[in-house]
N, C-alpha and C positions, 0 to 999 in steps of 0.2 A: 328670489327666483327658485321656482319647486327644482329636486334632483334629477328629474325627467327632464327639463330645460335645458339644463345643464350638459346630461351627458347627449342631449341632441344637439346642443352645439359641437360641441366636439367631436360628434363625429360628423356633423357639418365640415369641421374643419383640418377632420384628419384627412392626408394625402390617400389617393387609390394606391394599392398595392404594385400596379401594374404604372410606373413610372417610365420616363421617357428614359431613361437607364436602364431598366428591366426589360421594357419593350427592347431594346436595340440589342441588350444583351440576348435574351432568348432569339435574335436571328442571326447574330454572329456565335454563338455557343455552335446549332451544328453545321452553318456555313466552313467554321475552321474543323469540325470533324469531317465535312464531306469533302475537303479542300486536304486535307492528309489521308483520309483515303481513296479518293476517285485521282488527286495529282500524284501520290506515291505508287500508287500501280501503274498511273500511263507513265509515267518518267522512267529513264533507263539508267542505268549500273554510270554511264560514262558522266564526266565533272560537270556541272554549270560553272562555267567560266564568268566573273564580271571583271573585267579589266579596267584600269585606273589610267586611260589613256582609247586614243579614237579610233583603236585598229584594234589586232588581237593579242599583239605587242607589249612590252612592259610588265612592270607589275598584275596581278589580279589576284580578287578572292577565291577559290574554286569549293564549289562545296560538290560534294554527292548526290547525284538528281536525285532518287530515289528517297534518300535519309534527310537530304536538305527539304524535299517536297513533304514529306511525313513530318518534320520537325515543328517549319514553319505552319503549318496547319494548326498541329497542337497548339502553337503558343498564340494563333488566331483563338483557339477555342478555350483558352485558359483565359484570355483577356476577354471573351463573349460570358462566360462562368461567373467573374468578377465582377461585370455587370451586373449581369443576373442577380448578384448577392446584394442591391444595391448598395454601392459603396457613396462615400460623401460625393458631392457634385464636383467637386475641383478636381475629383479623377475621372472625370468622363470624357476629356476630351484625350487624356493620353493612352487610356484605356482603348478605347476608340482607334486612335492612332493604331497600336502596336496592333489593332485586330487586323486593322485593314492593311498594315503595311504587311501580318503575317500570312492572309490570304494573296495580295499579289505576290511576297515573294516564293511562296508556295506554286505558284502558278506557274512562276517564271523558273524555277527548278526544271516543271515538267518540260517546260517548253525551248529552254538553252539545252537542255541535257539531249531529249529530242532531235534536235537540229540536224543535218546534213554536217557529213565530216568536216572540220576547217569554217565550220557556220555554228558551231555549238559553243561564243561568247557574246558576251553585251558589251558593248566598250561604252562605258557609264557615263566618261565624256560627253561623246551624241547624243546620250539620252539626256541628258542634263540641259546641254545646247539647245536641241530640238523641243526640250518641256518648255523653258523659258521663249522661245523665238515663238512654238504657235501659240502661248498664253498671252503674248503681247497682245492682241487684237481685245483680249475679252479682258488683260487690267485697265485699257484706258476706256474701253465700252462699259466694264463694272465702275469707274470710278467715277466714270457721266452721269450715271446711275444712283452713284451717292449725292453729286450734288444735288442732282434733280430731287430725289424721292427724302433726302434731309430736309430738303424745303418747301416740301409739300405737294411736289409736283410729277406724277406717274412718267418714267421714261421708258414707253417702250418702244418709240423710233431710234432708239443707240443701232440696231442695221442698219438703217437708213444713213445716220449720222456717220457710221464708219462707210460706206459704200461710198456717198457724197464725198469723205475726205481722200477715199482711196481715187478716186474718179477727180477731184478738181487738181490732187498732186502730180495725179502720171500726167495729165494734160498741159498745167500750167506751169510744171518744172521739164516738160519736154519744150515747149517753145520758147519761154525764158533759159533753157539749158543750164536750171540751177536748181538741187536739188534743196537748196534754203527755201528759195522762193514759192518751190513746190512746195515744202513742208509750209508755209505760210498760207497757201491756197488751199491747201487740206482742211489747215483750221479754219479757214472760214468760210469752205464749203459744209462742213459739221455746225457752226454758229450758225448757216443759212436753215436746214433744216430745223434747228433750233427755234430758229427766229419765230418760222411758221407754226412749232407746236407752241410756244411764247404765246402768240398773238392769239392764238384761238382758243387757248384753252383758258387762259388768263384774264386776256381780257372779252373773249366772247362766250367763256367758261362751257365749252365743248367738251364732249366727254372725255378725258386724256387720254383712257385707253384707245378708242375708236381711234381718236386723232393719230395716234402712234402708230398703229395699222395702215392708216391712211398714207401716211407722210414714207414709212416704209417702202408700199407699192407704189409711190411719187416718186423714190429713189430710183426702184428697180426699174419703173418705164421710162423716168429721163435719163439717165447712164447709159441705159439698154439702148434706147434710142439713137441718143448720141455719138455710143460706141458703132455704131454700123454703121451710121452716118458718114463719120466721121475721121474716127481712128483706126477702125479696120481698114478701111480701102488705103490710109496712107499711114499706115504703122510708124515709120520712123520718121514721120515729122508731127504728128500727137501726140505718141504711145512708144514714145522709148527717153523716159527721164534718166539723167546721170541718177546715180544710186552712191546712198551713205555707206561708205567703206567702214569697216572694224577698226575700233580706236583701241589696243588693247593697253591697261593701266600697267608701268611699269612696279614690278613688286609683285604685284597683285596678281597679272594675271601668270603666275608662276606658281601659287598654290595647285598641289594636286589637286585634279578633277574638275573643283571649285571657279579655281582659278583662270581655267581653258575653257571652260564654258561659260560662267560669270564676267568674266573681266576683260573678253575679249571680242566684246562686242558690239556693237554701232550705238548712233546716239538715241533710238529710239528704246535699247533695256536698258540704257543706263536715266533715259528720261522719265520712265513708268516705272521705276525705283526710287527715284528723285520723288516727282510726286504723290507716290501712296505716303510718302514723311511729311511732305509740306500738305497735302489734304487732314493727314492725317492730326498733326498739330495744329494746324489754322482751322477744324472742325472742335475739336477738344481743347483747346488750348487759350484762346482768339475770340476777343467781342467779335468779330464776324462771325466765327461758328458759334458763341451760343445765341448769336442773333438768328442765324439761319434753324439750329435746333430748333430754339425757341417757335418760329414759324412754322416750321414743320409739325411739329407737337399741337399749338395752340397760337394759331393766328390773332386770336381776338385781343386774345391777352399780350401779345405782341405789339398789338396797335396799340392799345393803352398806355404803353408804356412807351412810344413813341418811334416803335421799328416801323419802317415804312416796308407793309408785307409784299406789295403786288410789285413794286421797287426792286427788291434783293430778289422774288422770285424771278425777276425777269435776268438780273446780273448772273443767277445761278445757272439757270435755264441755257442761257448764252456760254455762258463759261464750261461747262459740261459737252454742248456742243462743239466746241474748239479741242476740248479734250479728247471728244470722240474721235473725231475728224482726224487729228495726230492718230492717233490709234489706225483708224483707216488707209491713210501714208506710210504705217511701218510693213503693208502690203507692197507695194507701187515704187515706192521707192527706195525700197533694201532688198527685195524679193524676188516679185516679179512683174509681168506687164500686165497692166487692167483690161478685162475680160470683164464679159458681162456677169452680174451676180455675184462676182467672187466672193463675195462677204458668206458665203452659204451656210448662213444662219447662226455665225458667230454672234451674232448682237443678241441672239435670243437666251447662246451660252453666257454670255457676258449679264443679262437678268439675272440670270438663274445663279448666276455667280455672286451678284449682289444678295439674291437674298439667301444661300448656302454660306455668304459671310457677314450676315446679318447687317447688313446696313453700315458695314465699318469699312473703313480701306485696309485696315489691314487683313482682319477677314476675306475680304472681296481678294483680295494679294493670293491667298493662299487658295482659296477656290478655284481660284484663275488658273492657279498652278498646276491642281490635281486636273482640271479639266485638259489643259496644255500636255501631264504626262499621259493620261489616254489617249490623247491623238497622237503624240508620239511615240504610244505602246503600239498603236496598230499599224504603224509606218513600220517598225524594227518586225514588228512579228511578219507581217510582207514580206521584208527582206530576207528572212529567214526561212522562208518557205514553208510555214506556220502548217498544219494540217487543221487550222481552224476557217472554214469556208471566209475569200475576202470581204465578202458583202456584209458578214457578221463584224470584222477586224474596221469595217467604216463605219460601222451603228458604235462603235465604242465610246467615243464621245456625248456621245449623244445619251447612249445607255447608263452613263457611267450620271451625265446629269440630271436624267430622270433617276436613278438612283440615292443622289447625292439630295436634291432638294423635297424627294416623297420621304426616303428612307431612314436618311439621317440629320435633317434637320430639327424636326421637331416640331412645335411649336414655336410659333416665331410672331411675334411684332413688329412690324411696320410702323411708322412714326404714325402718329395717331391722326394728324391732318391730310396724311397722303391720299392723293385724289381726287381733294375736298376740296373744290369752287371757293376762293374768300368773294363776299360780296360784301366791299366796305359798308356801314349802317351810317 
């Protein structure tokens, strides 16, 4: 091979300069300079209070809105810098981390310190509470998500699936007056949904996407339906289920912060806990999950080897369903009463959550999470009489996902069969 060959390979094969590190870096570098100086001048001389308890009581951190808003910025934009330098890969996600955790708590400087007299703390508890309790909807919709999309199969009826479970729970745990039975009616109002994306996509190999769409606006008009029908005109004999009371663990829920908000809470966080471990192991771990991998990846070669693919995808399909569906009951029956639509496009957060955690549960866990304290940043800053217009403080969520899956994911894979019709040969 001539020396021309050669160095055209190589630069064939050398990386661009401009790395998914670099790129992220160059937008956090002056995100955290405009984030210490546009938050250090709106913030004012008096403390940001976070308090280690659910009122303004007890312990707390108090920093200096002004020098804590300036601080946290910088060490946003030291960790944007860092990037920029591209450092090795296994410090990108912490880098990462500290940028983003230095830009919101740069923000929130501005905005505790800000407050109205006697309204200028966080009681971290609530926030903690509130991130976990509205993420619940979008861990078992992301984790429907994994089984569907691990095994080849596009889910994007999870609203549907959770709408369905939040709708057959408050129904069939208000006339059975048991909030088990409800949660049993949940899941397999989410496995019904299921059923139908199953049957058509599978076996009459329909588009998945379309179907998902489909099967969604199937949700919304028979609930909606039904709810007027139905439940509205006789609310408390449809639409008023017993509701799962807080279990809290002895010990446990005694740790500060952790503890009051973690451990003292119904069966539906400590269930979407329980199974991002057992998804988690039984995907990684488990001839089932590398059966299901394996399908996902490469059905043909699946078949050869004797995995029965159109089989497992129908069990995953199913089973993700029932997942959702739970997921939809920890509205209904720990919450509140069903209302038409309530699911307001949590299933679409719960995608985006899948793939912001790449196709993993534990991923998917912690996506859930970040999305869960957004919605819970714009509930606290409400309350606090935020000078950030409300209509803005309700896109957060939302903002916060379209951020998260344009901005900082990257680059991502999807299991290579996802989508993809098997047509046994």
């Amino acid at each position: 091979m001539s020396t021309m060959a050669v160095e055209d390979v190589a630069v064939a094969v050398r990386p661009g300069f401009w790395t998914r590190e670099r790129r992220v870096g160059a937008g956090a570098l002056p995100l955290g300079l405009l984030a210490a100086a546009l938050f250090g001048a709106l913030a004012t001389g008096a403390d940001a209070r976070f308090t280690l308890s659910e009122d303004a009581g007890g312990a707390a951190l108090a920093v200096d809105g002004t020098l804590g808003a300036i601080v946290f910025g910088l060490v946003a934009a030291a960790a944007g810098a860092a990037l920029l330098a591209g450092p090795a890969r296994r410090w990108f996600t912490p880098l990462l981390g500290v940028a983003v955790v230095g830009v919101v708590l740069s923000f929130l400087c501005w905005q505790v310190s800000a407050a109205p007299a006697g309204q200028n703390f966080m009681p971290l508890v609530n926030i903690v509470r509130g991130t976990f309790i509205l993420a619940l909807p979008l861990i078992f919709g992301a984790l429907a998500g994994v089984l569907c999309e691990r095994s080849g199969v596009v889910n994007v009826a999870i609203e549907g699936q959770l709408l369905m479970g939040a709708f057959a729970g408050a129904l069939v745990g208000t006339i059975a007056a048991s909030a088990w039975v409800g949660l049993v009616a949940a899941a397999l109002g989410g496995a019904l949904v299921s059923l139908l994306l199953a049957i058509f996509t599978i076996r009459y190999l329909v588009d998945q996407v379309v179907m998902g769409i489909v099967l969604n606006l199937l949700a919304v008009g028979l609930t909606g339906f039904l709810y007027e029908r139905l439940m509205q005109p006789e609310a408390a004999k449809y639409n008023q289920p017993p509701r799962f009371e807080a279990w809290p663990i002895p010990v446990l829920s005694e740790i500060p912060v952790i503890g009051p908000a973690l451990f003292r809470g119904n069966i539906f966080l400590y269930l979407a806990l329980i199974l991002v471990v057992v998804v988690h192991v039984a995907l990684f771990r488990t001839r089932w999950g590398l059966r299901t991998r394996s399908v996902g990846e490469h059905p043909t070669a699946a078949d050869t080897l004797g995995v029965k693919v159109l089989g497992l995808r129908y069990r995953n399909v199913l089973l993700a369903g029932m997942v959702a569906g739970v997921g939809g009951a920890s509205y209904t029956l720990a919450l509140y009463t069903f209302s038409k639509n309530m699911i307001g496009g949590k299933g679409f957060i719960a995608l985006a959550a899948l793939i912001f955690g790449r196709w993993s549960p534990t991923g998917a866990l912690l996506a859930a999470l970040f999305f869960g304290f957004a919605d819970q940043l714009g509930t606290y800053l409400g309350a606090i009489d935020s000078s950030i217009p409300s209509e803005f403080l309700a896109m957060l969520p939302y903002l916060a996902t379209l951020l998260a899956v344009a901005g900082l994911v990257g680059k991502v894979r999807a299991p290579a069969a996802d989508g993809k019709p098997y047509i046994k040969g």
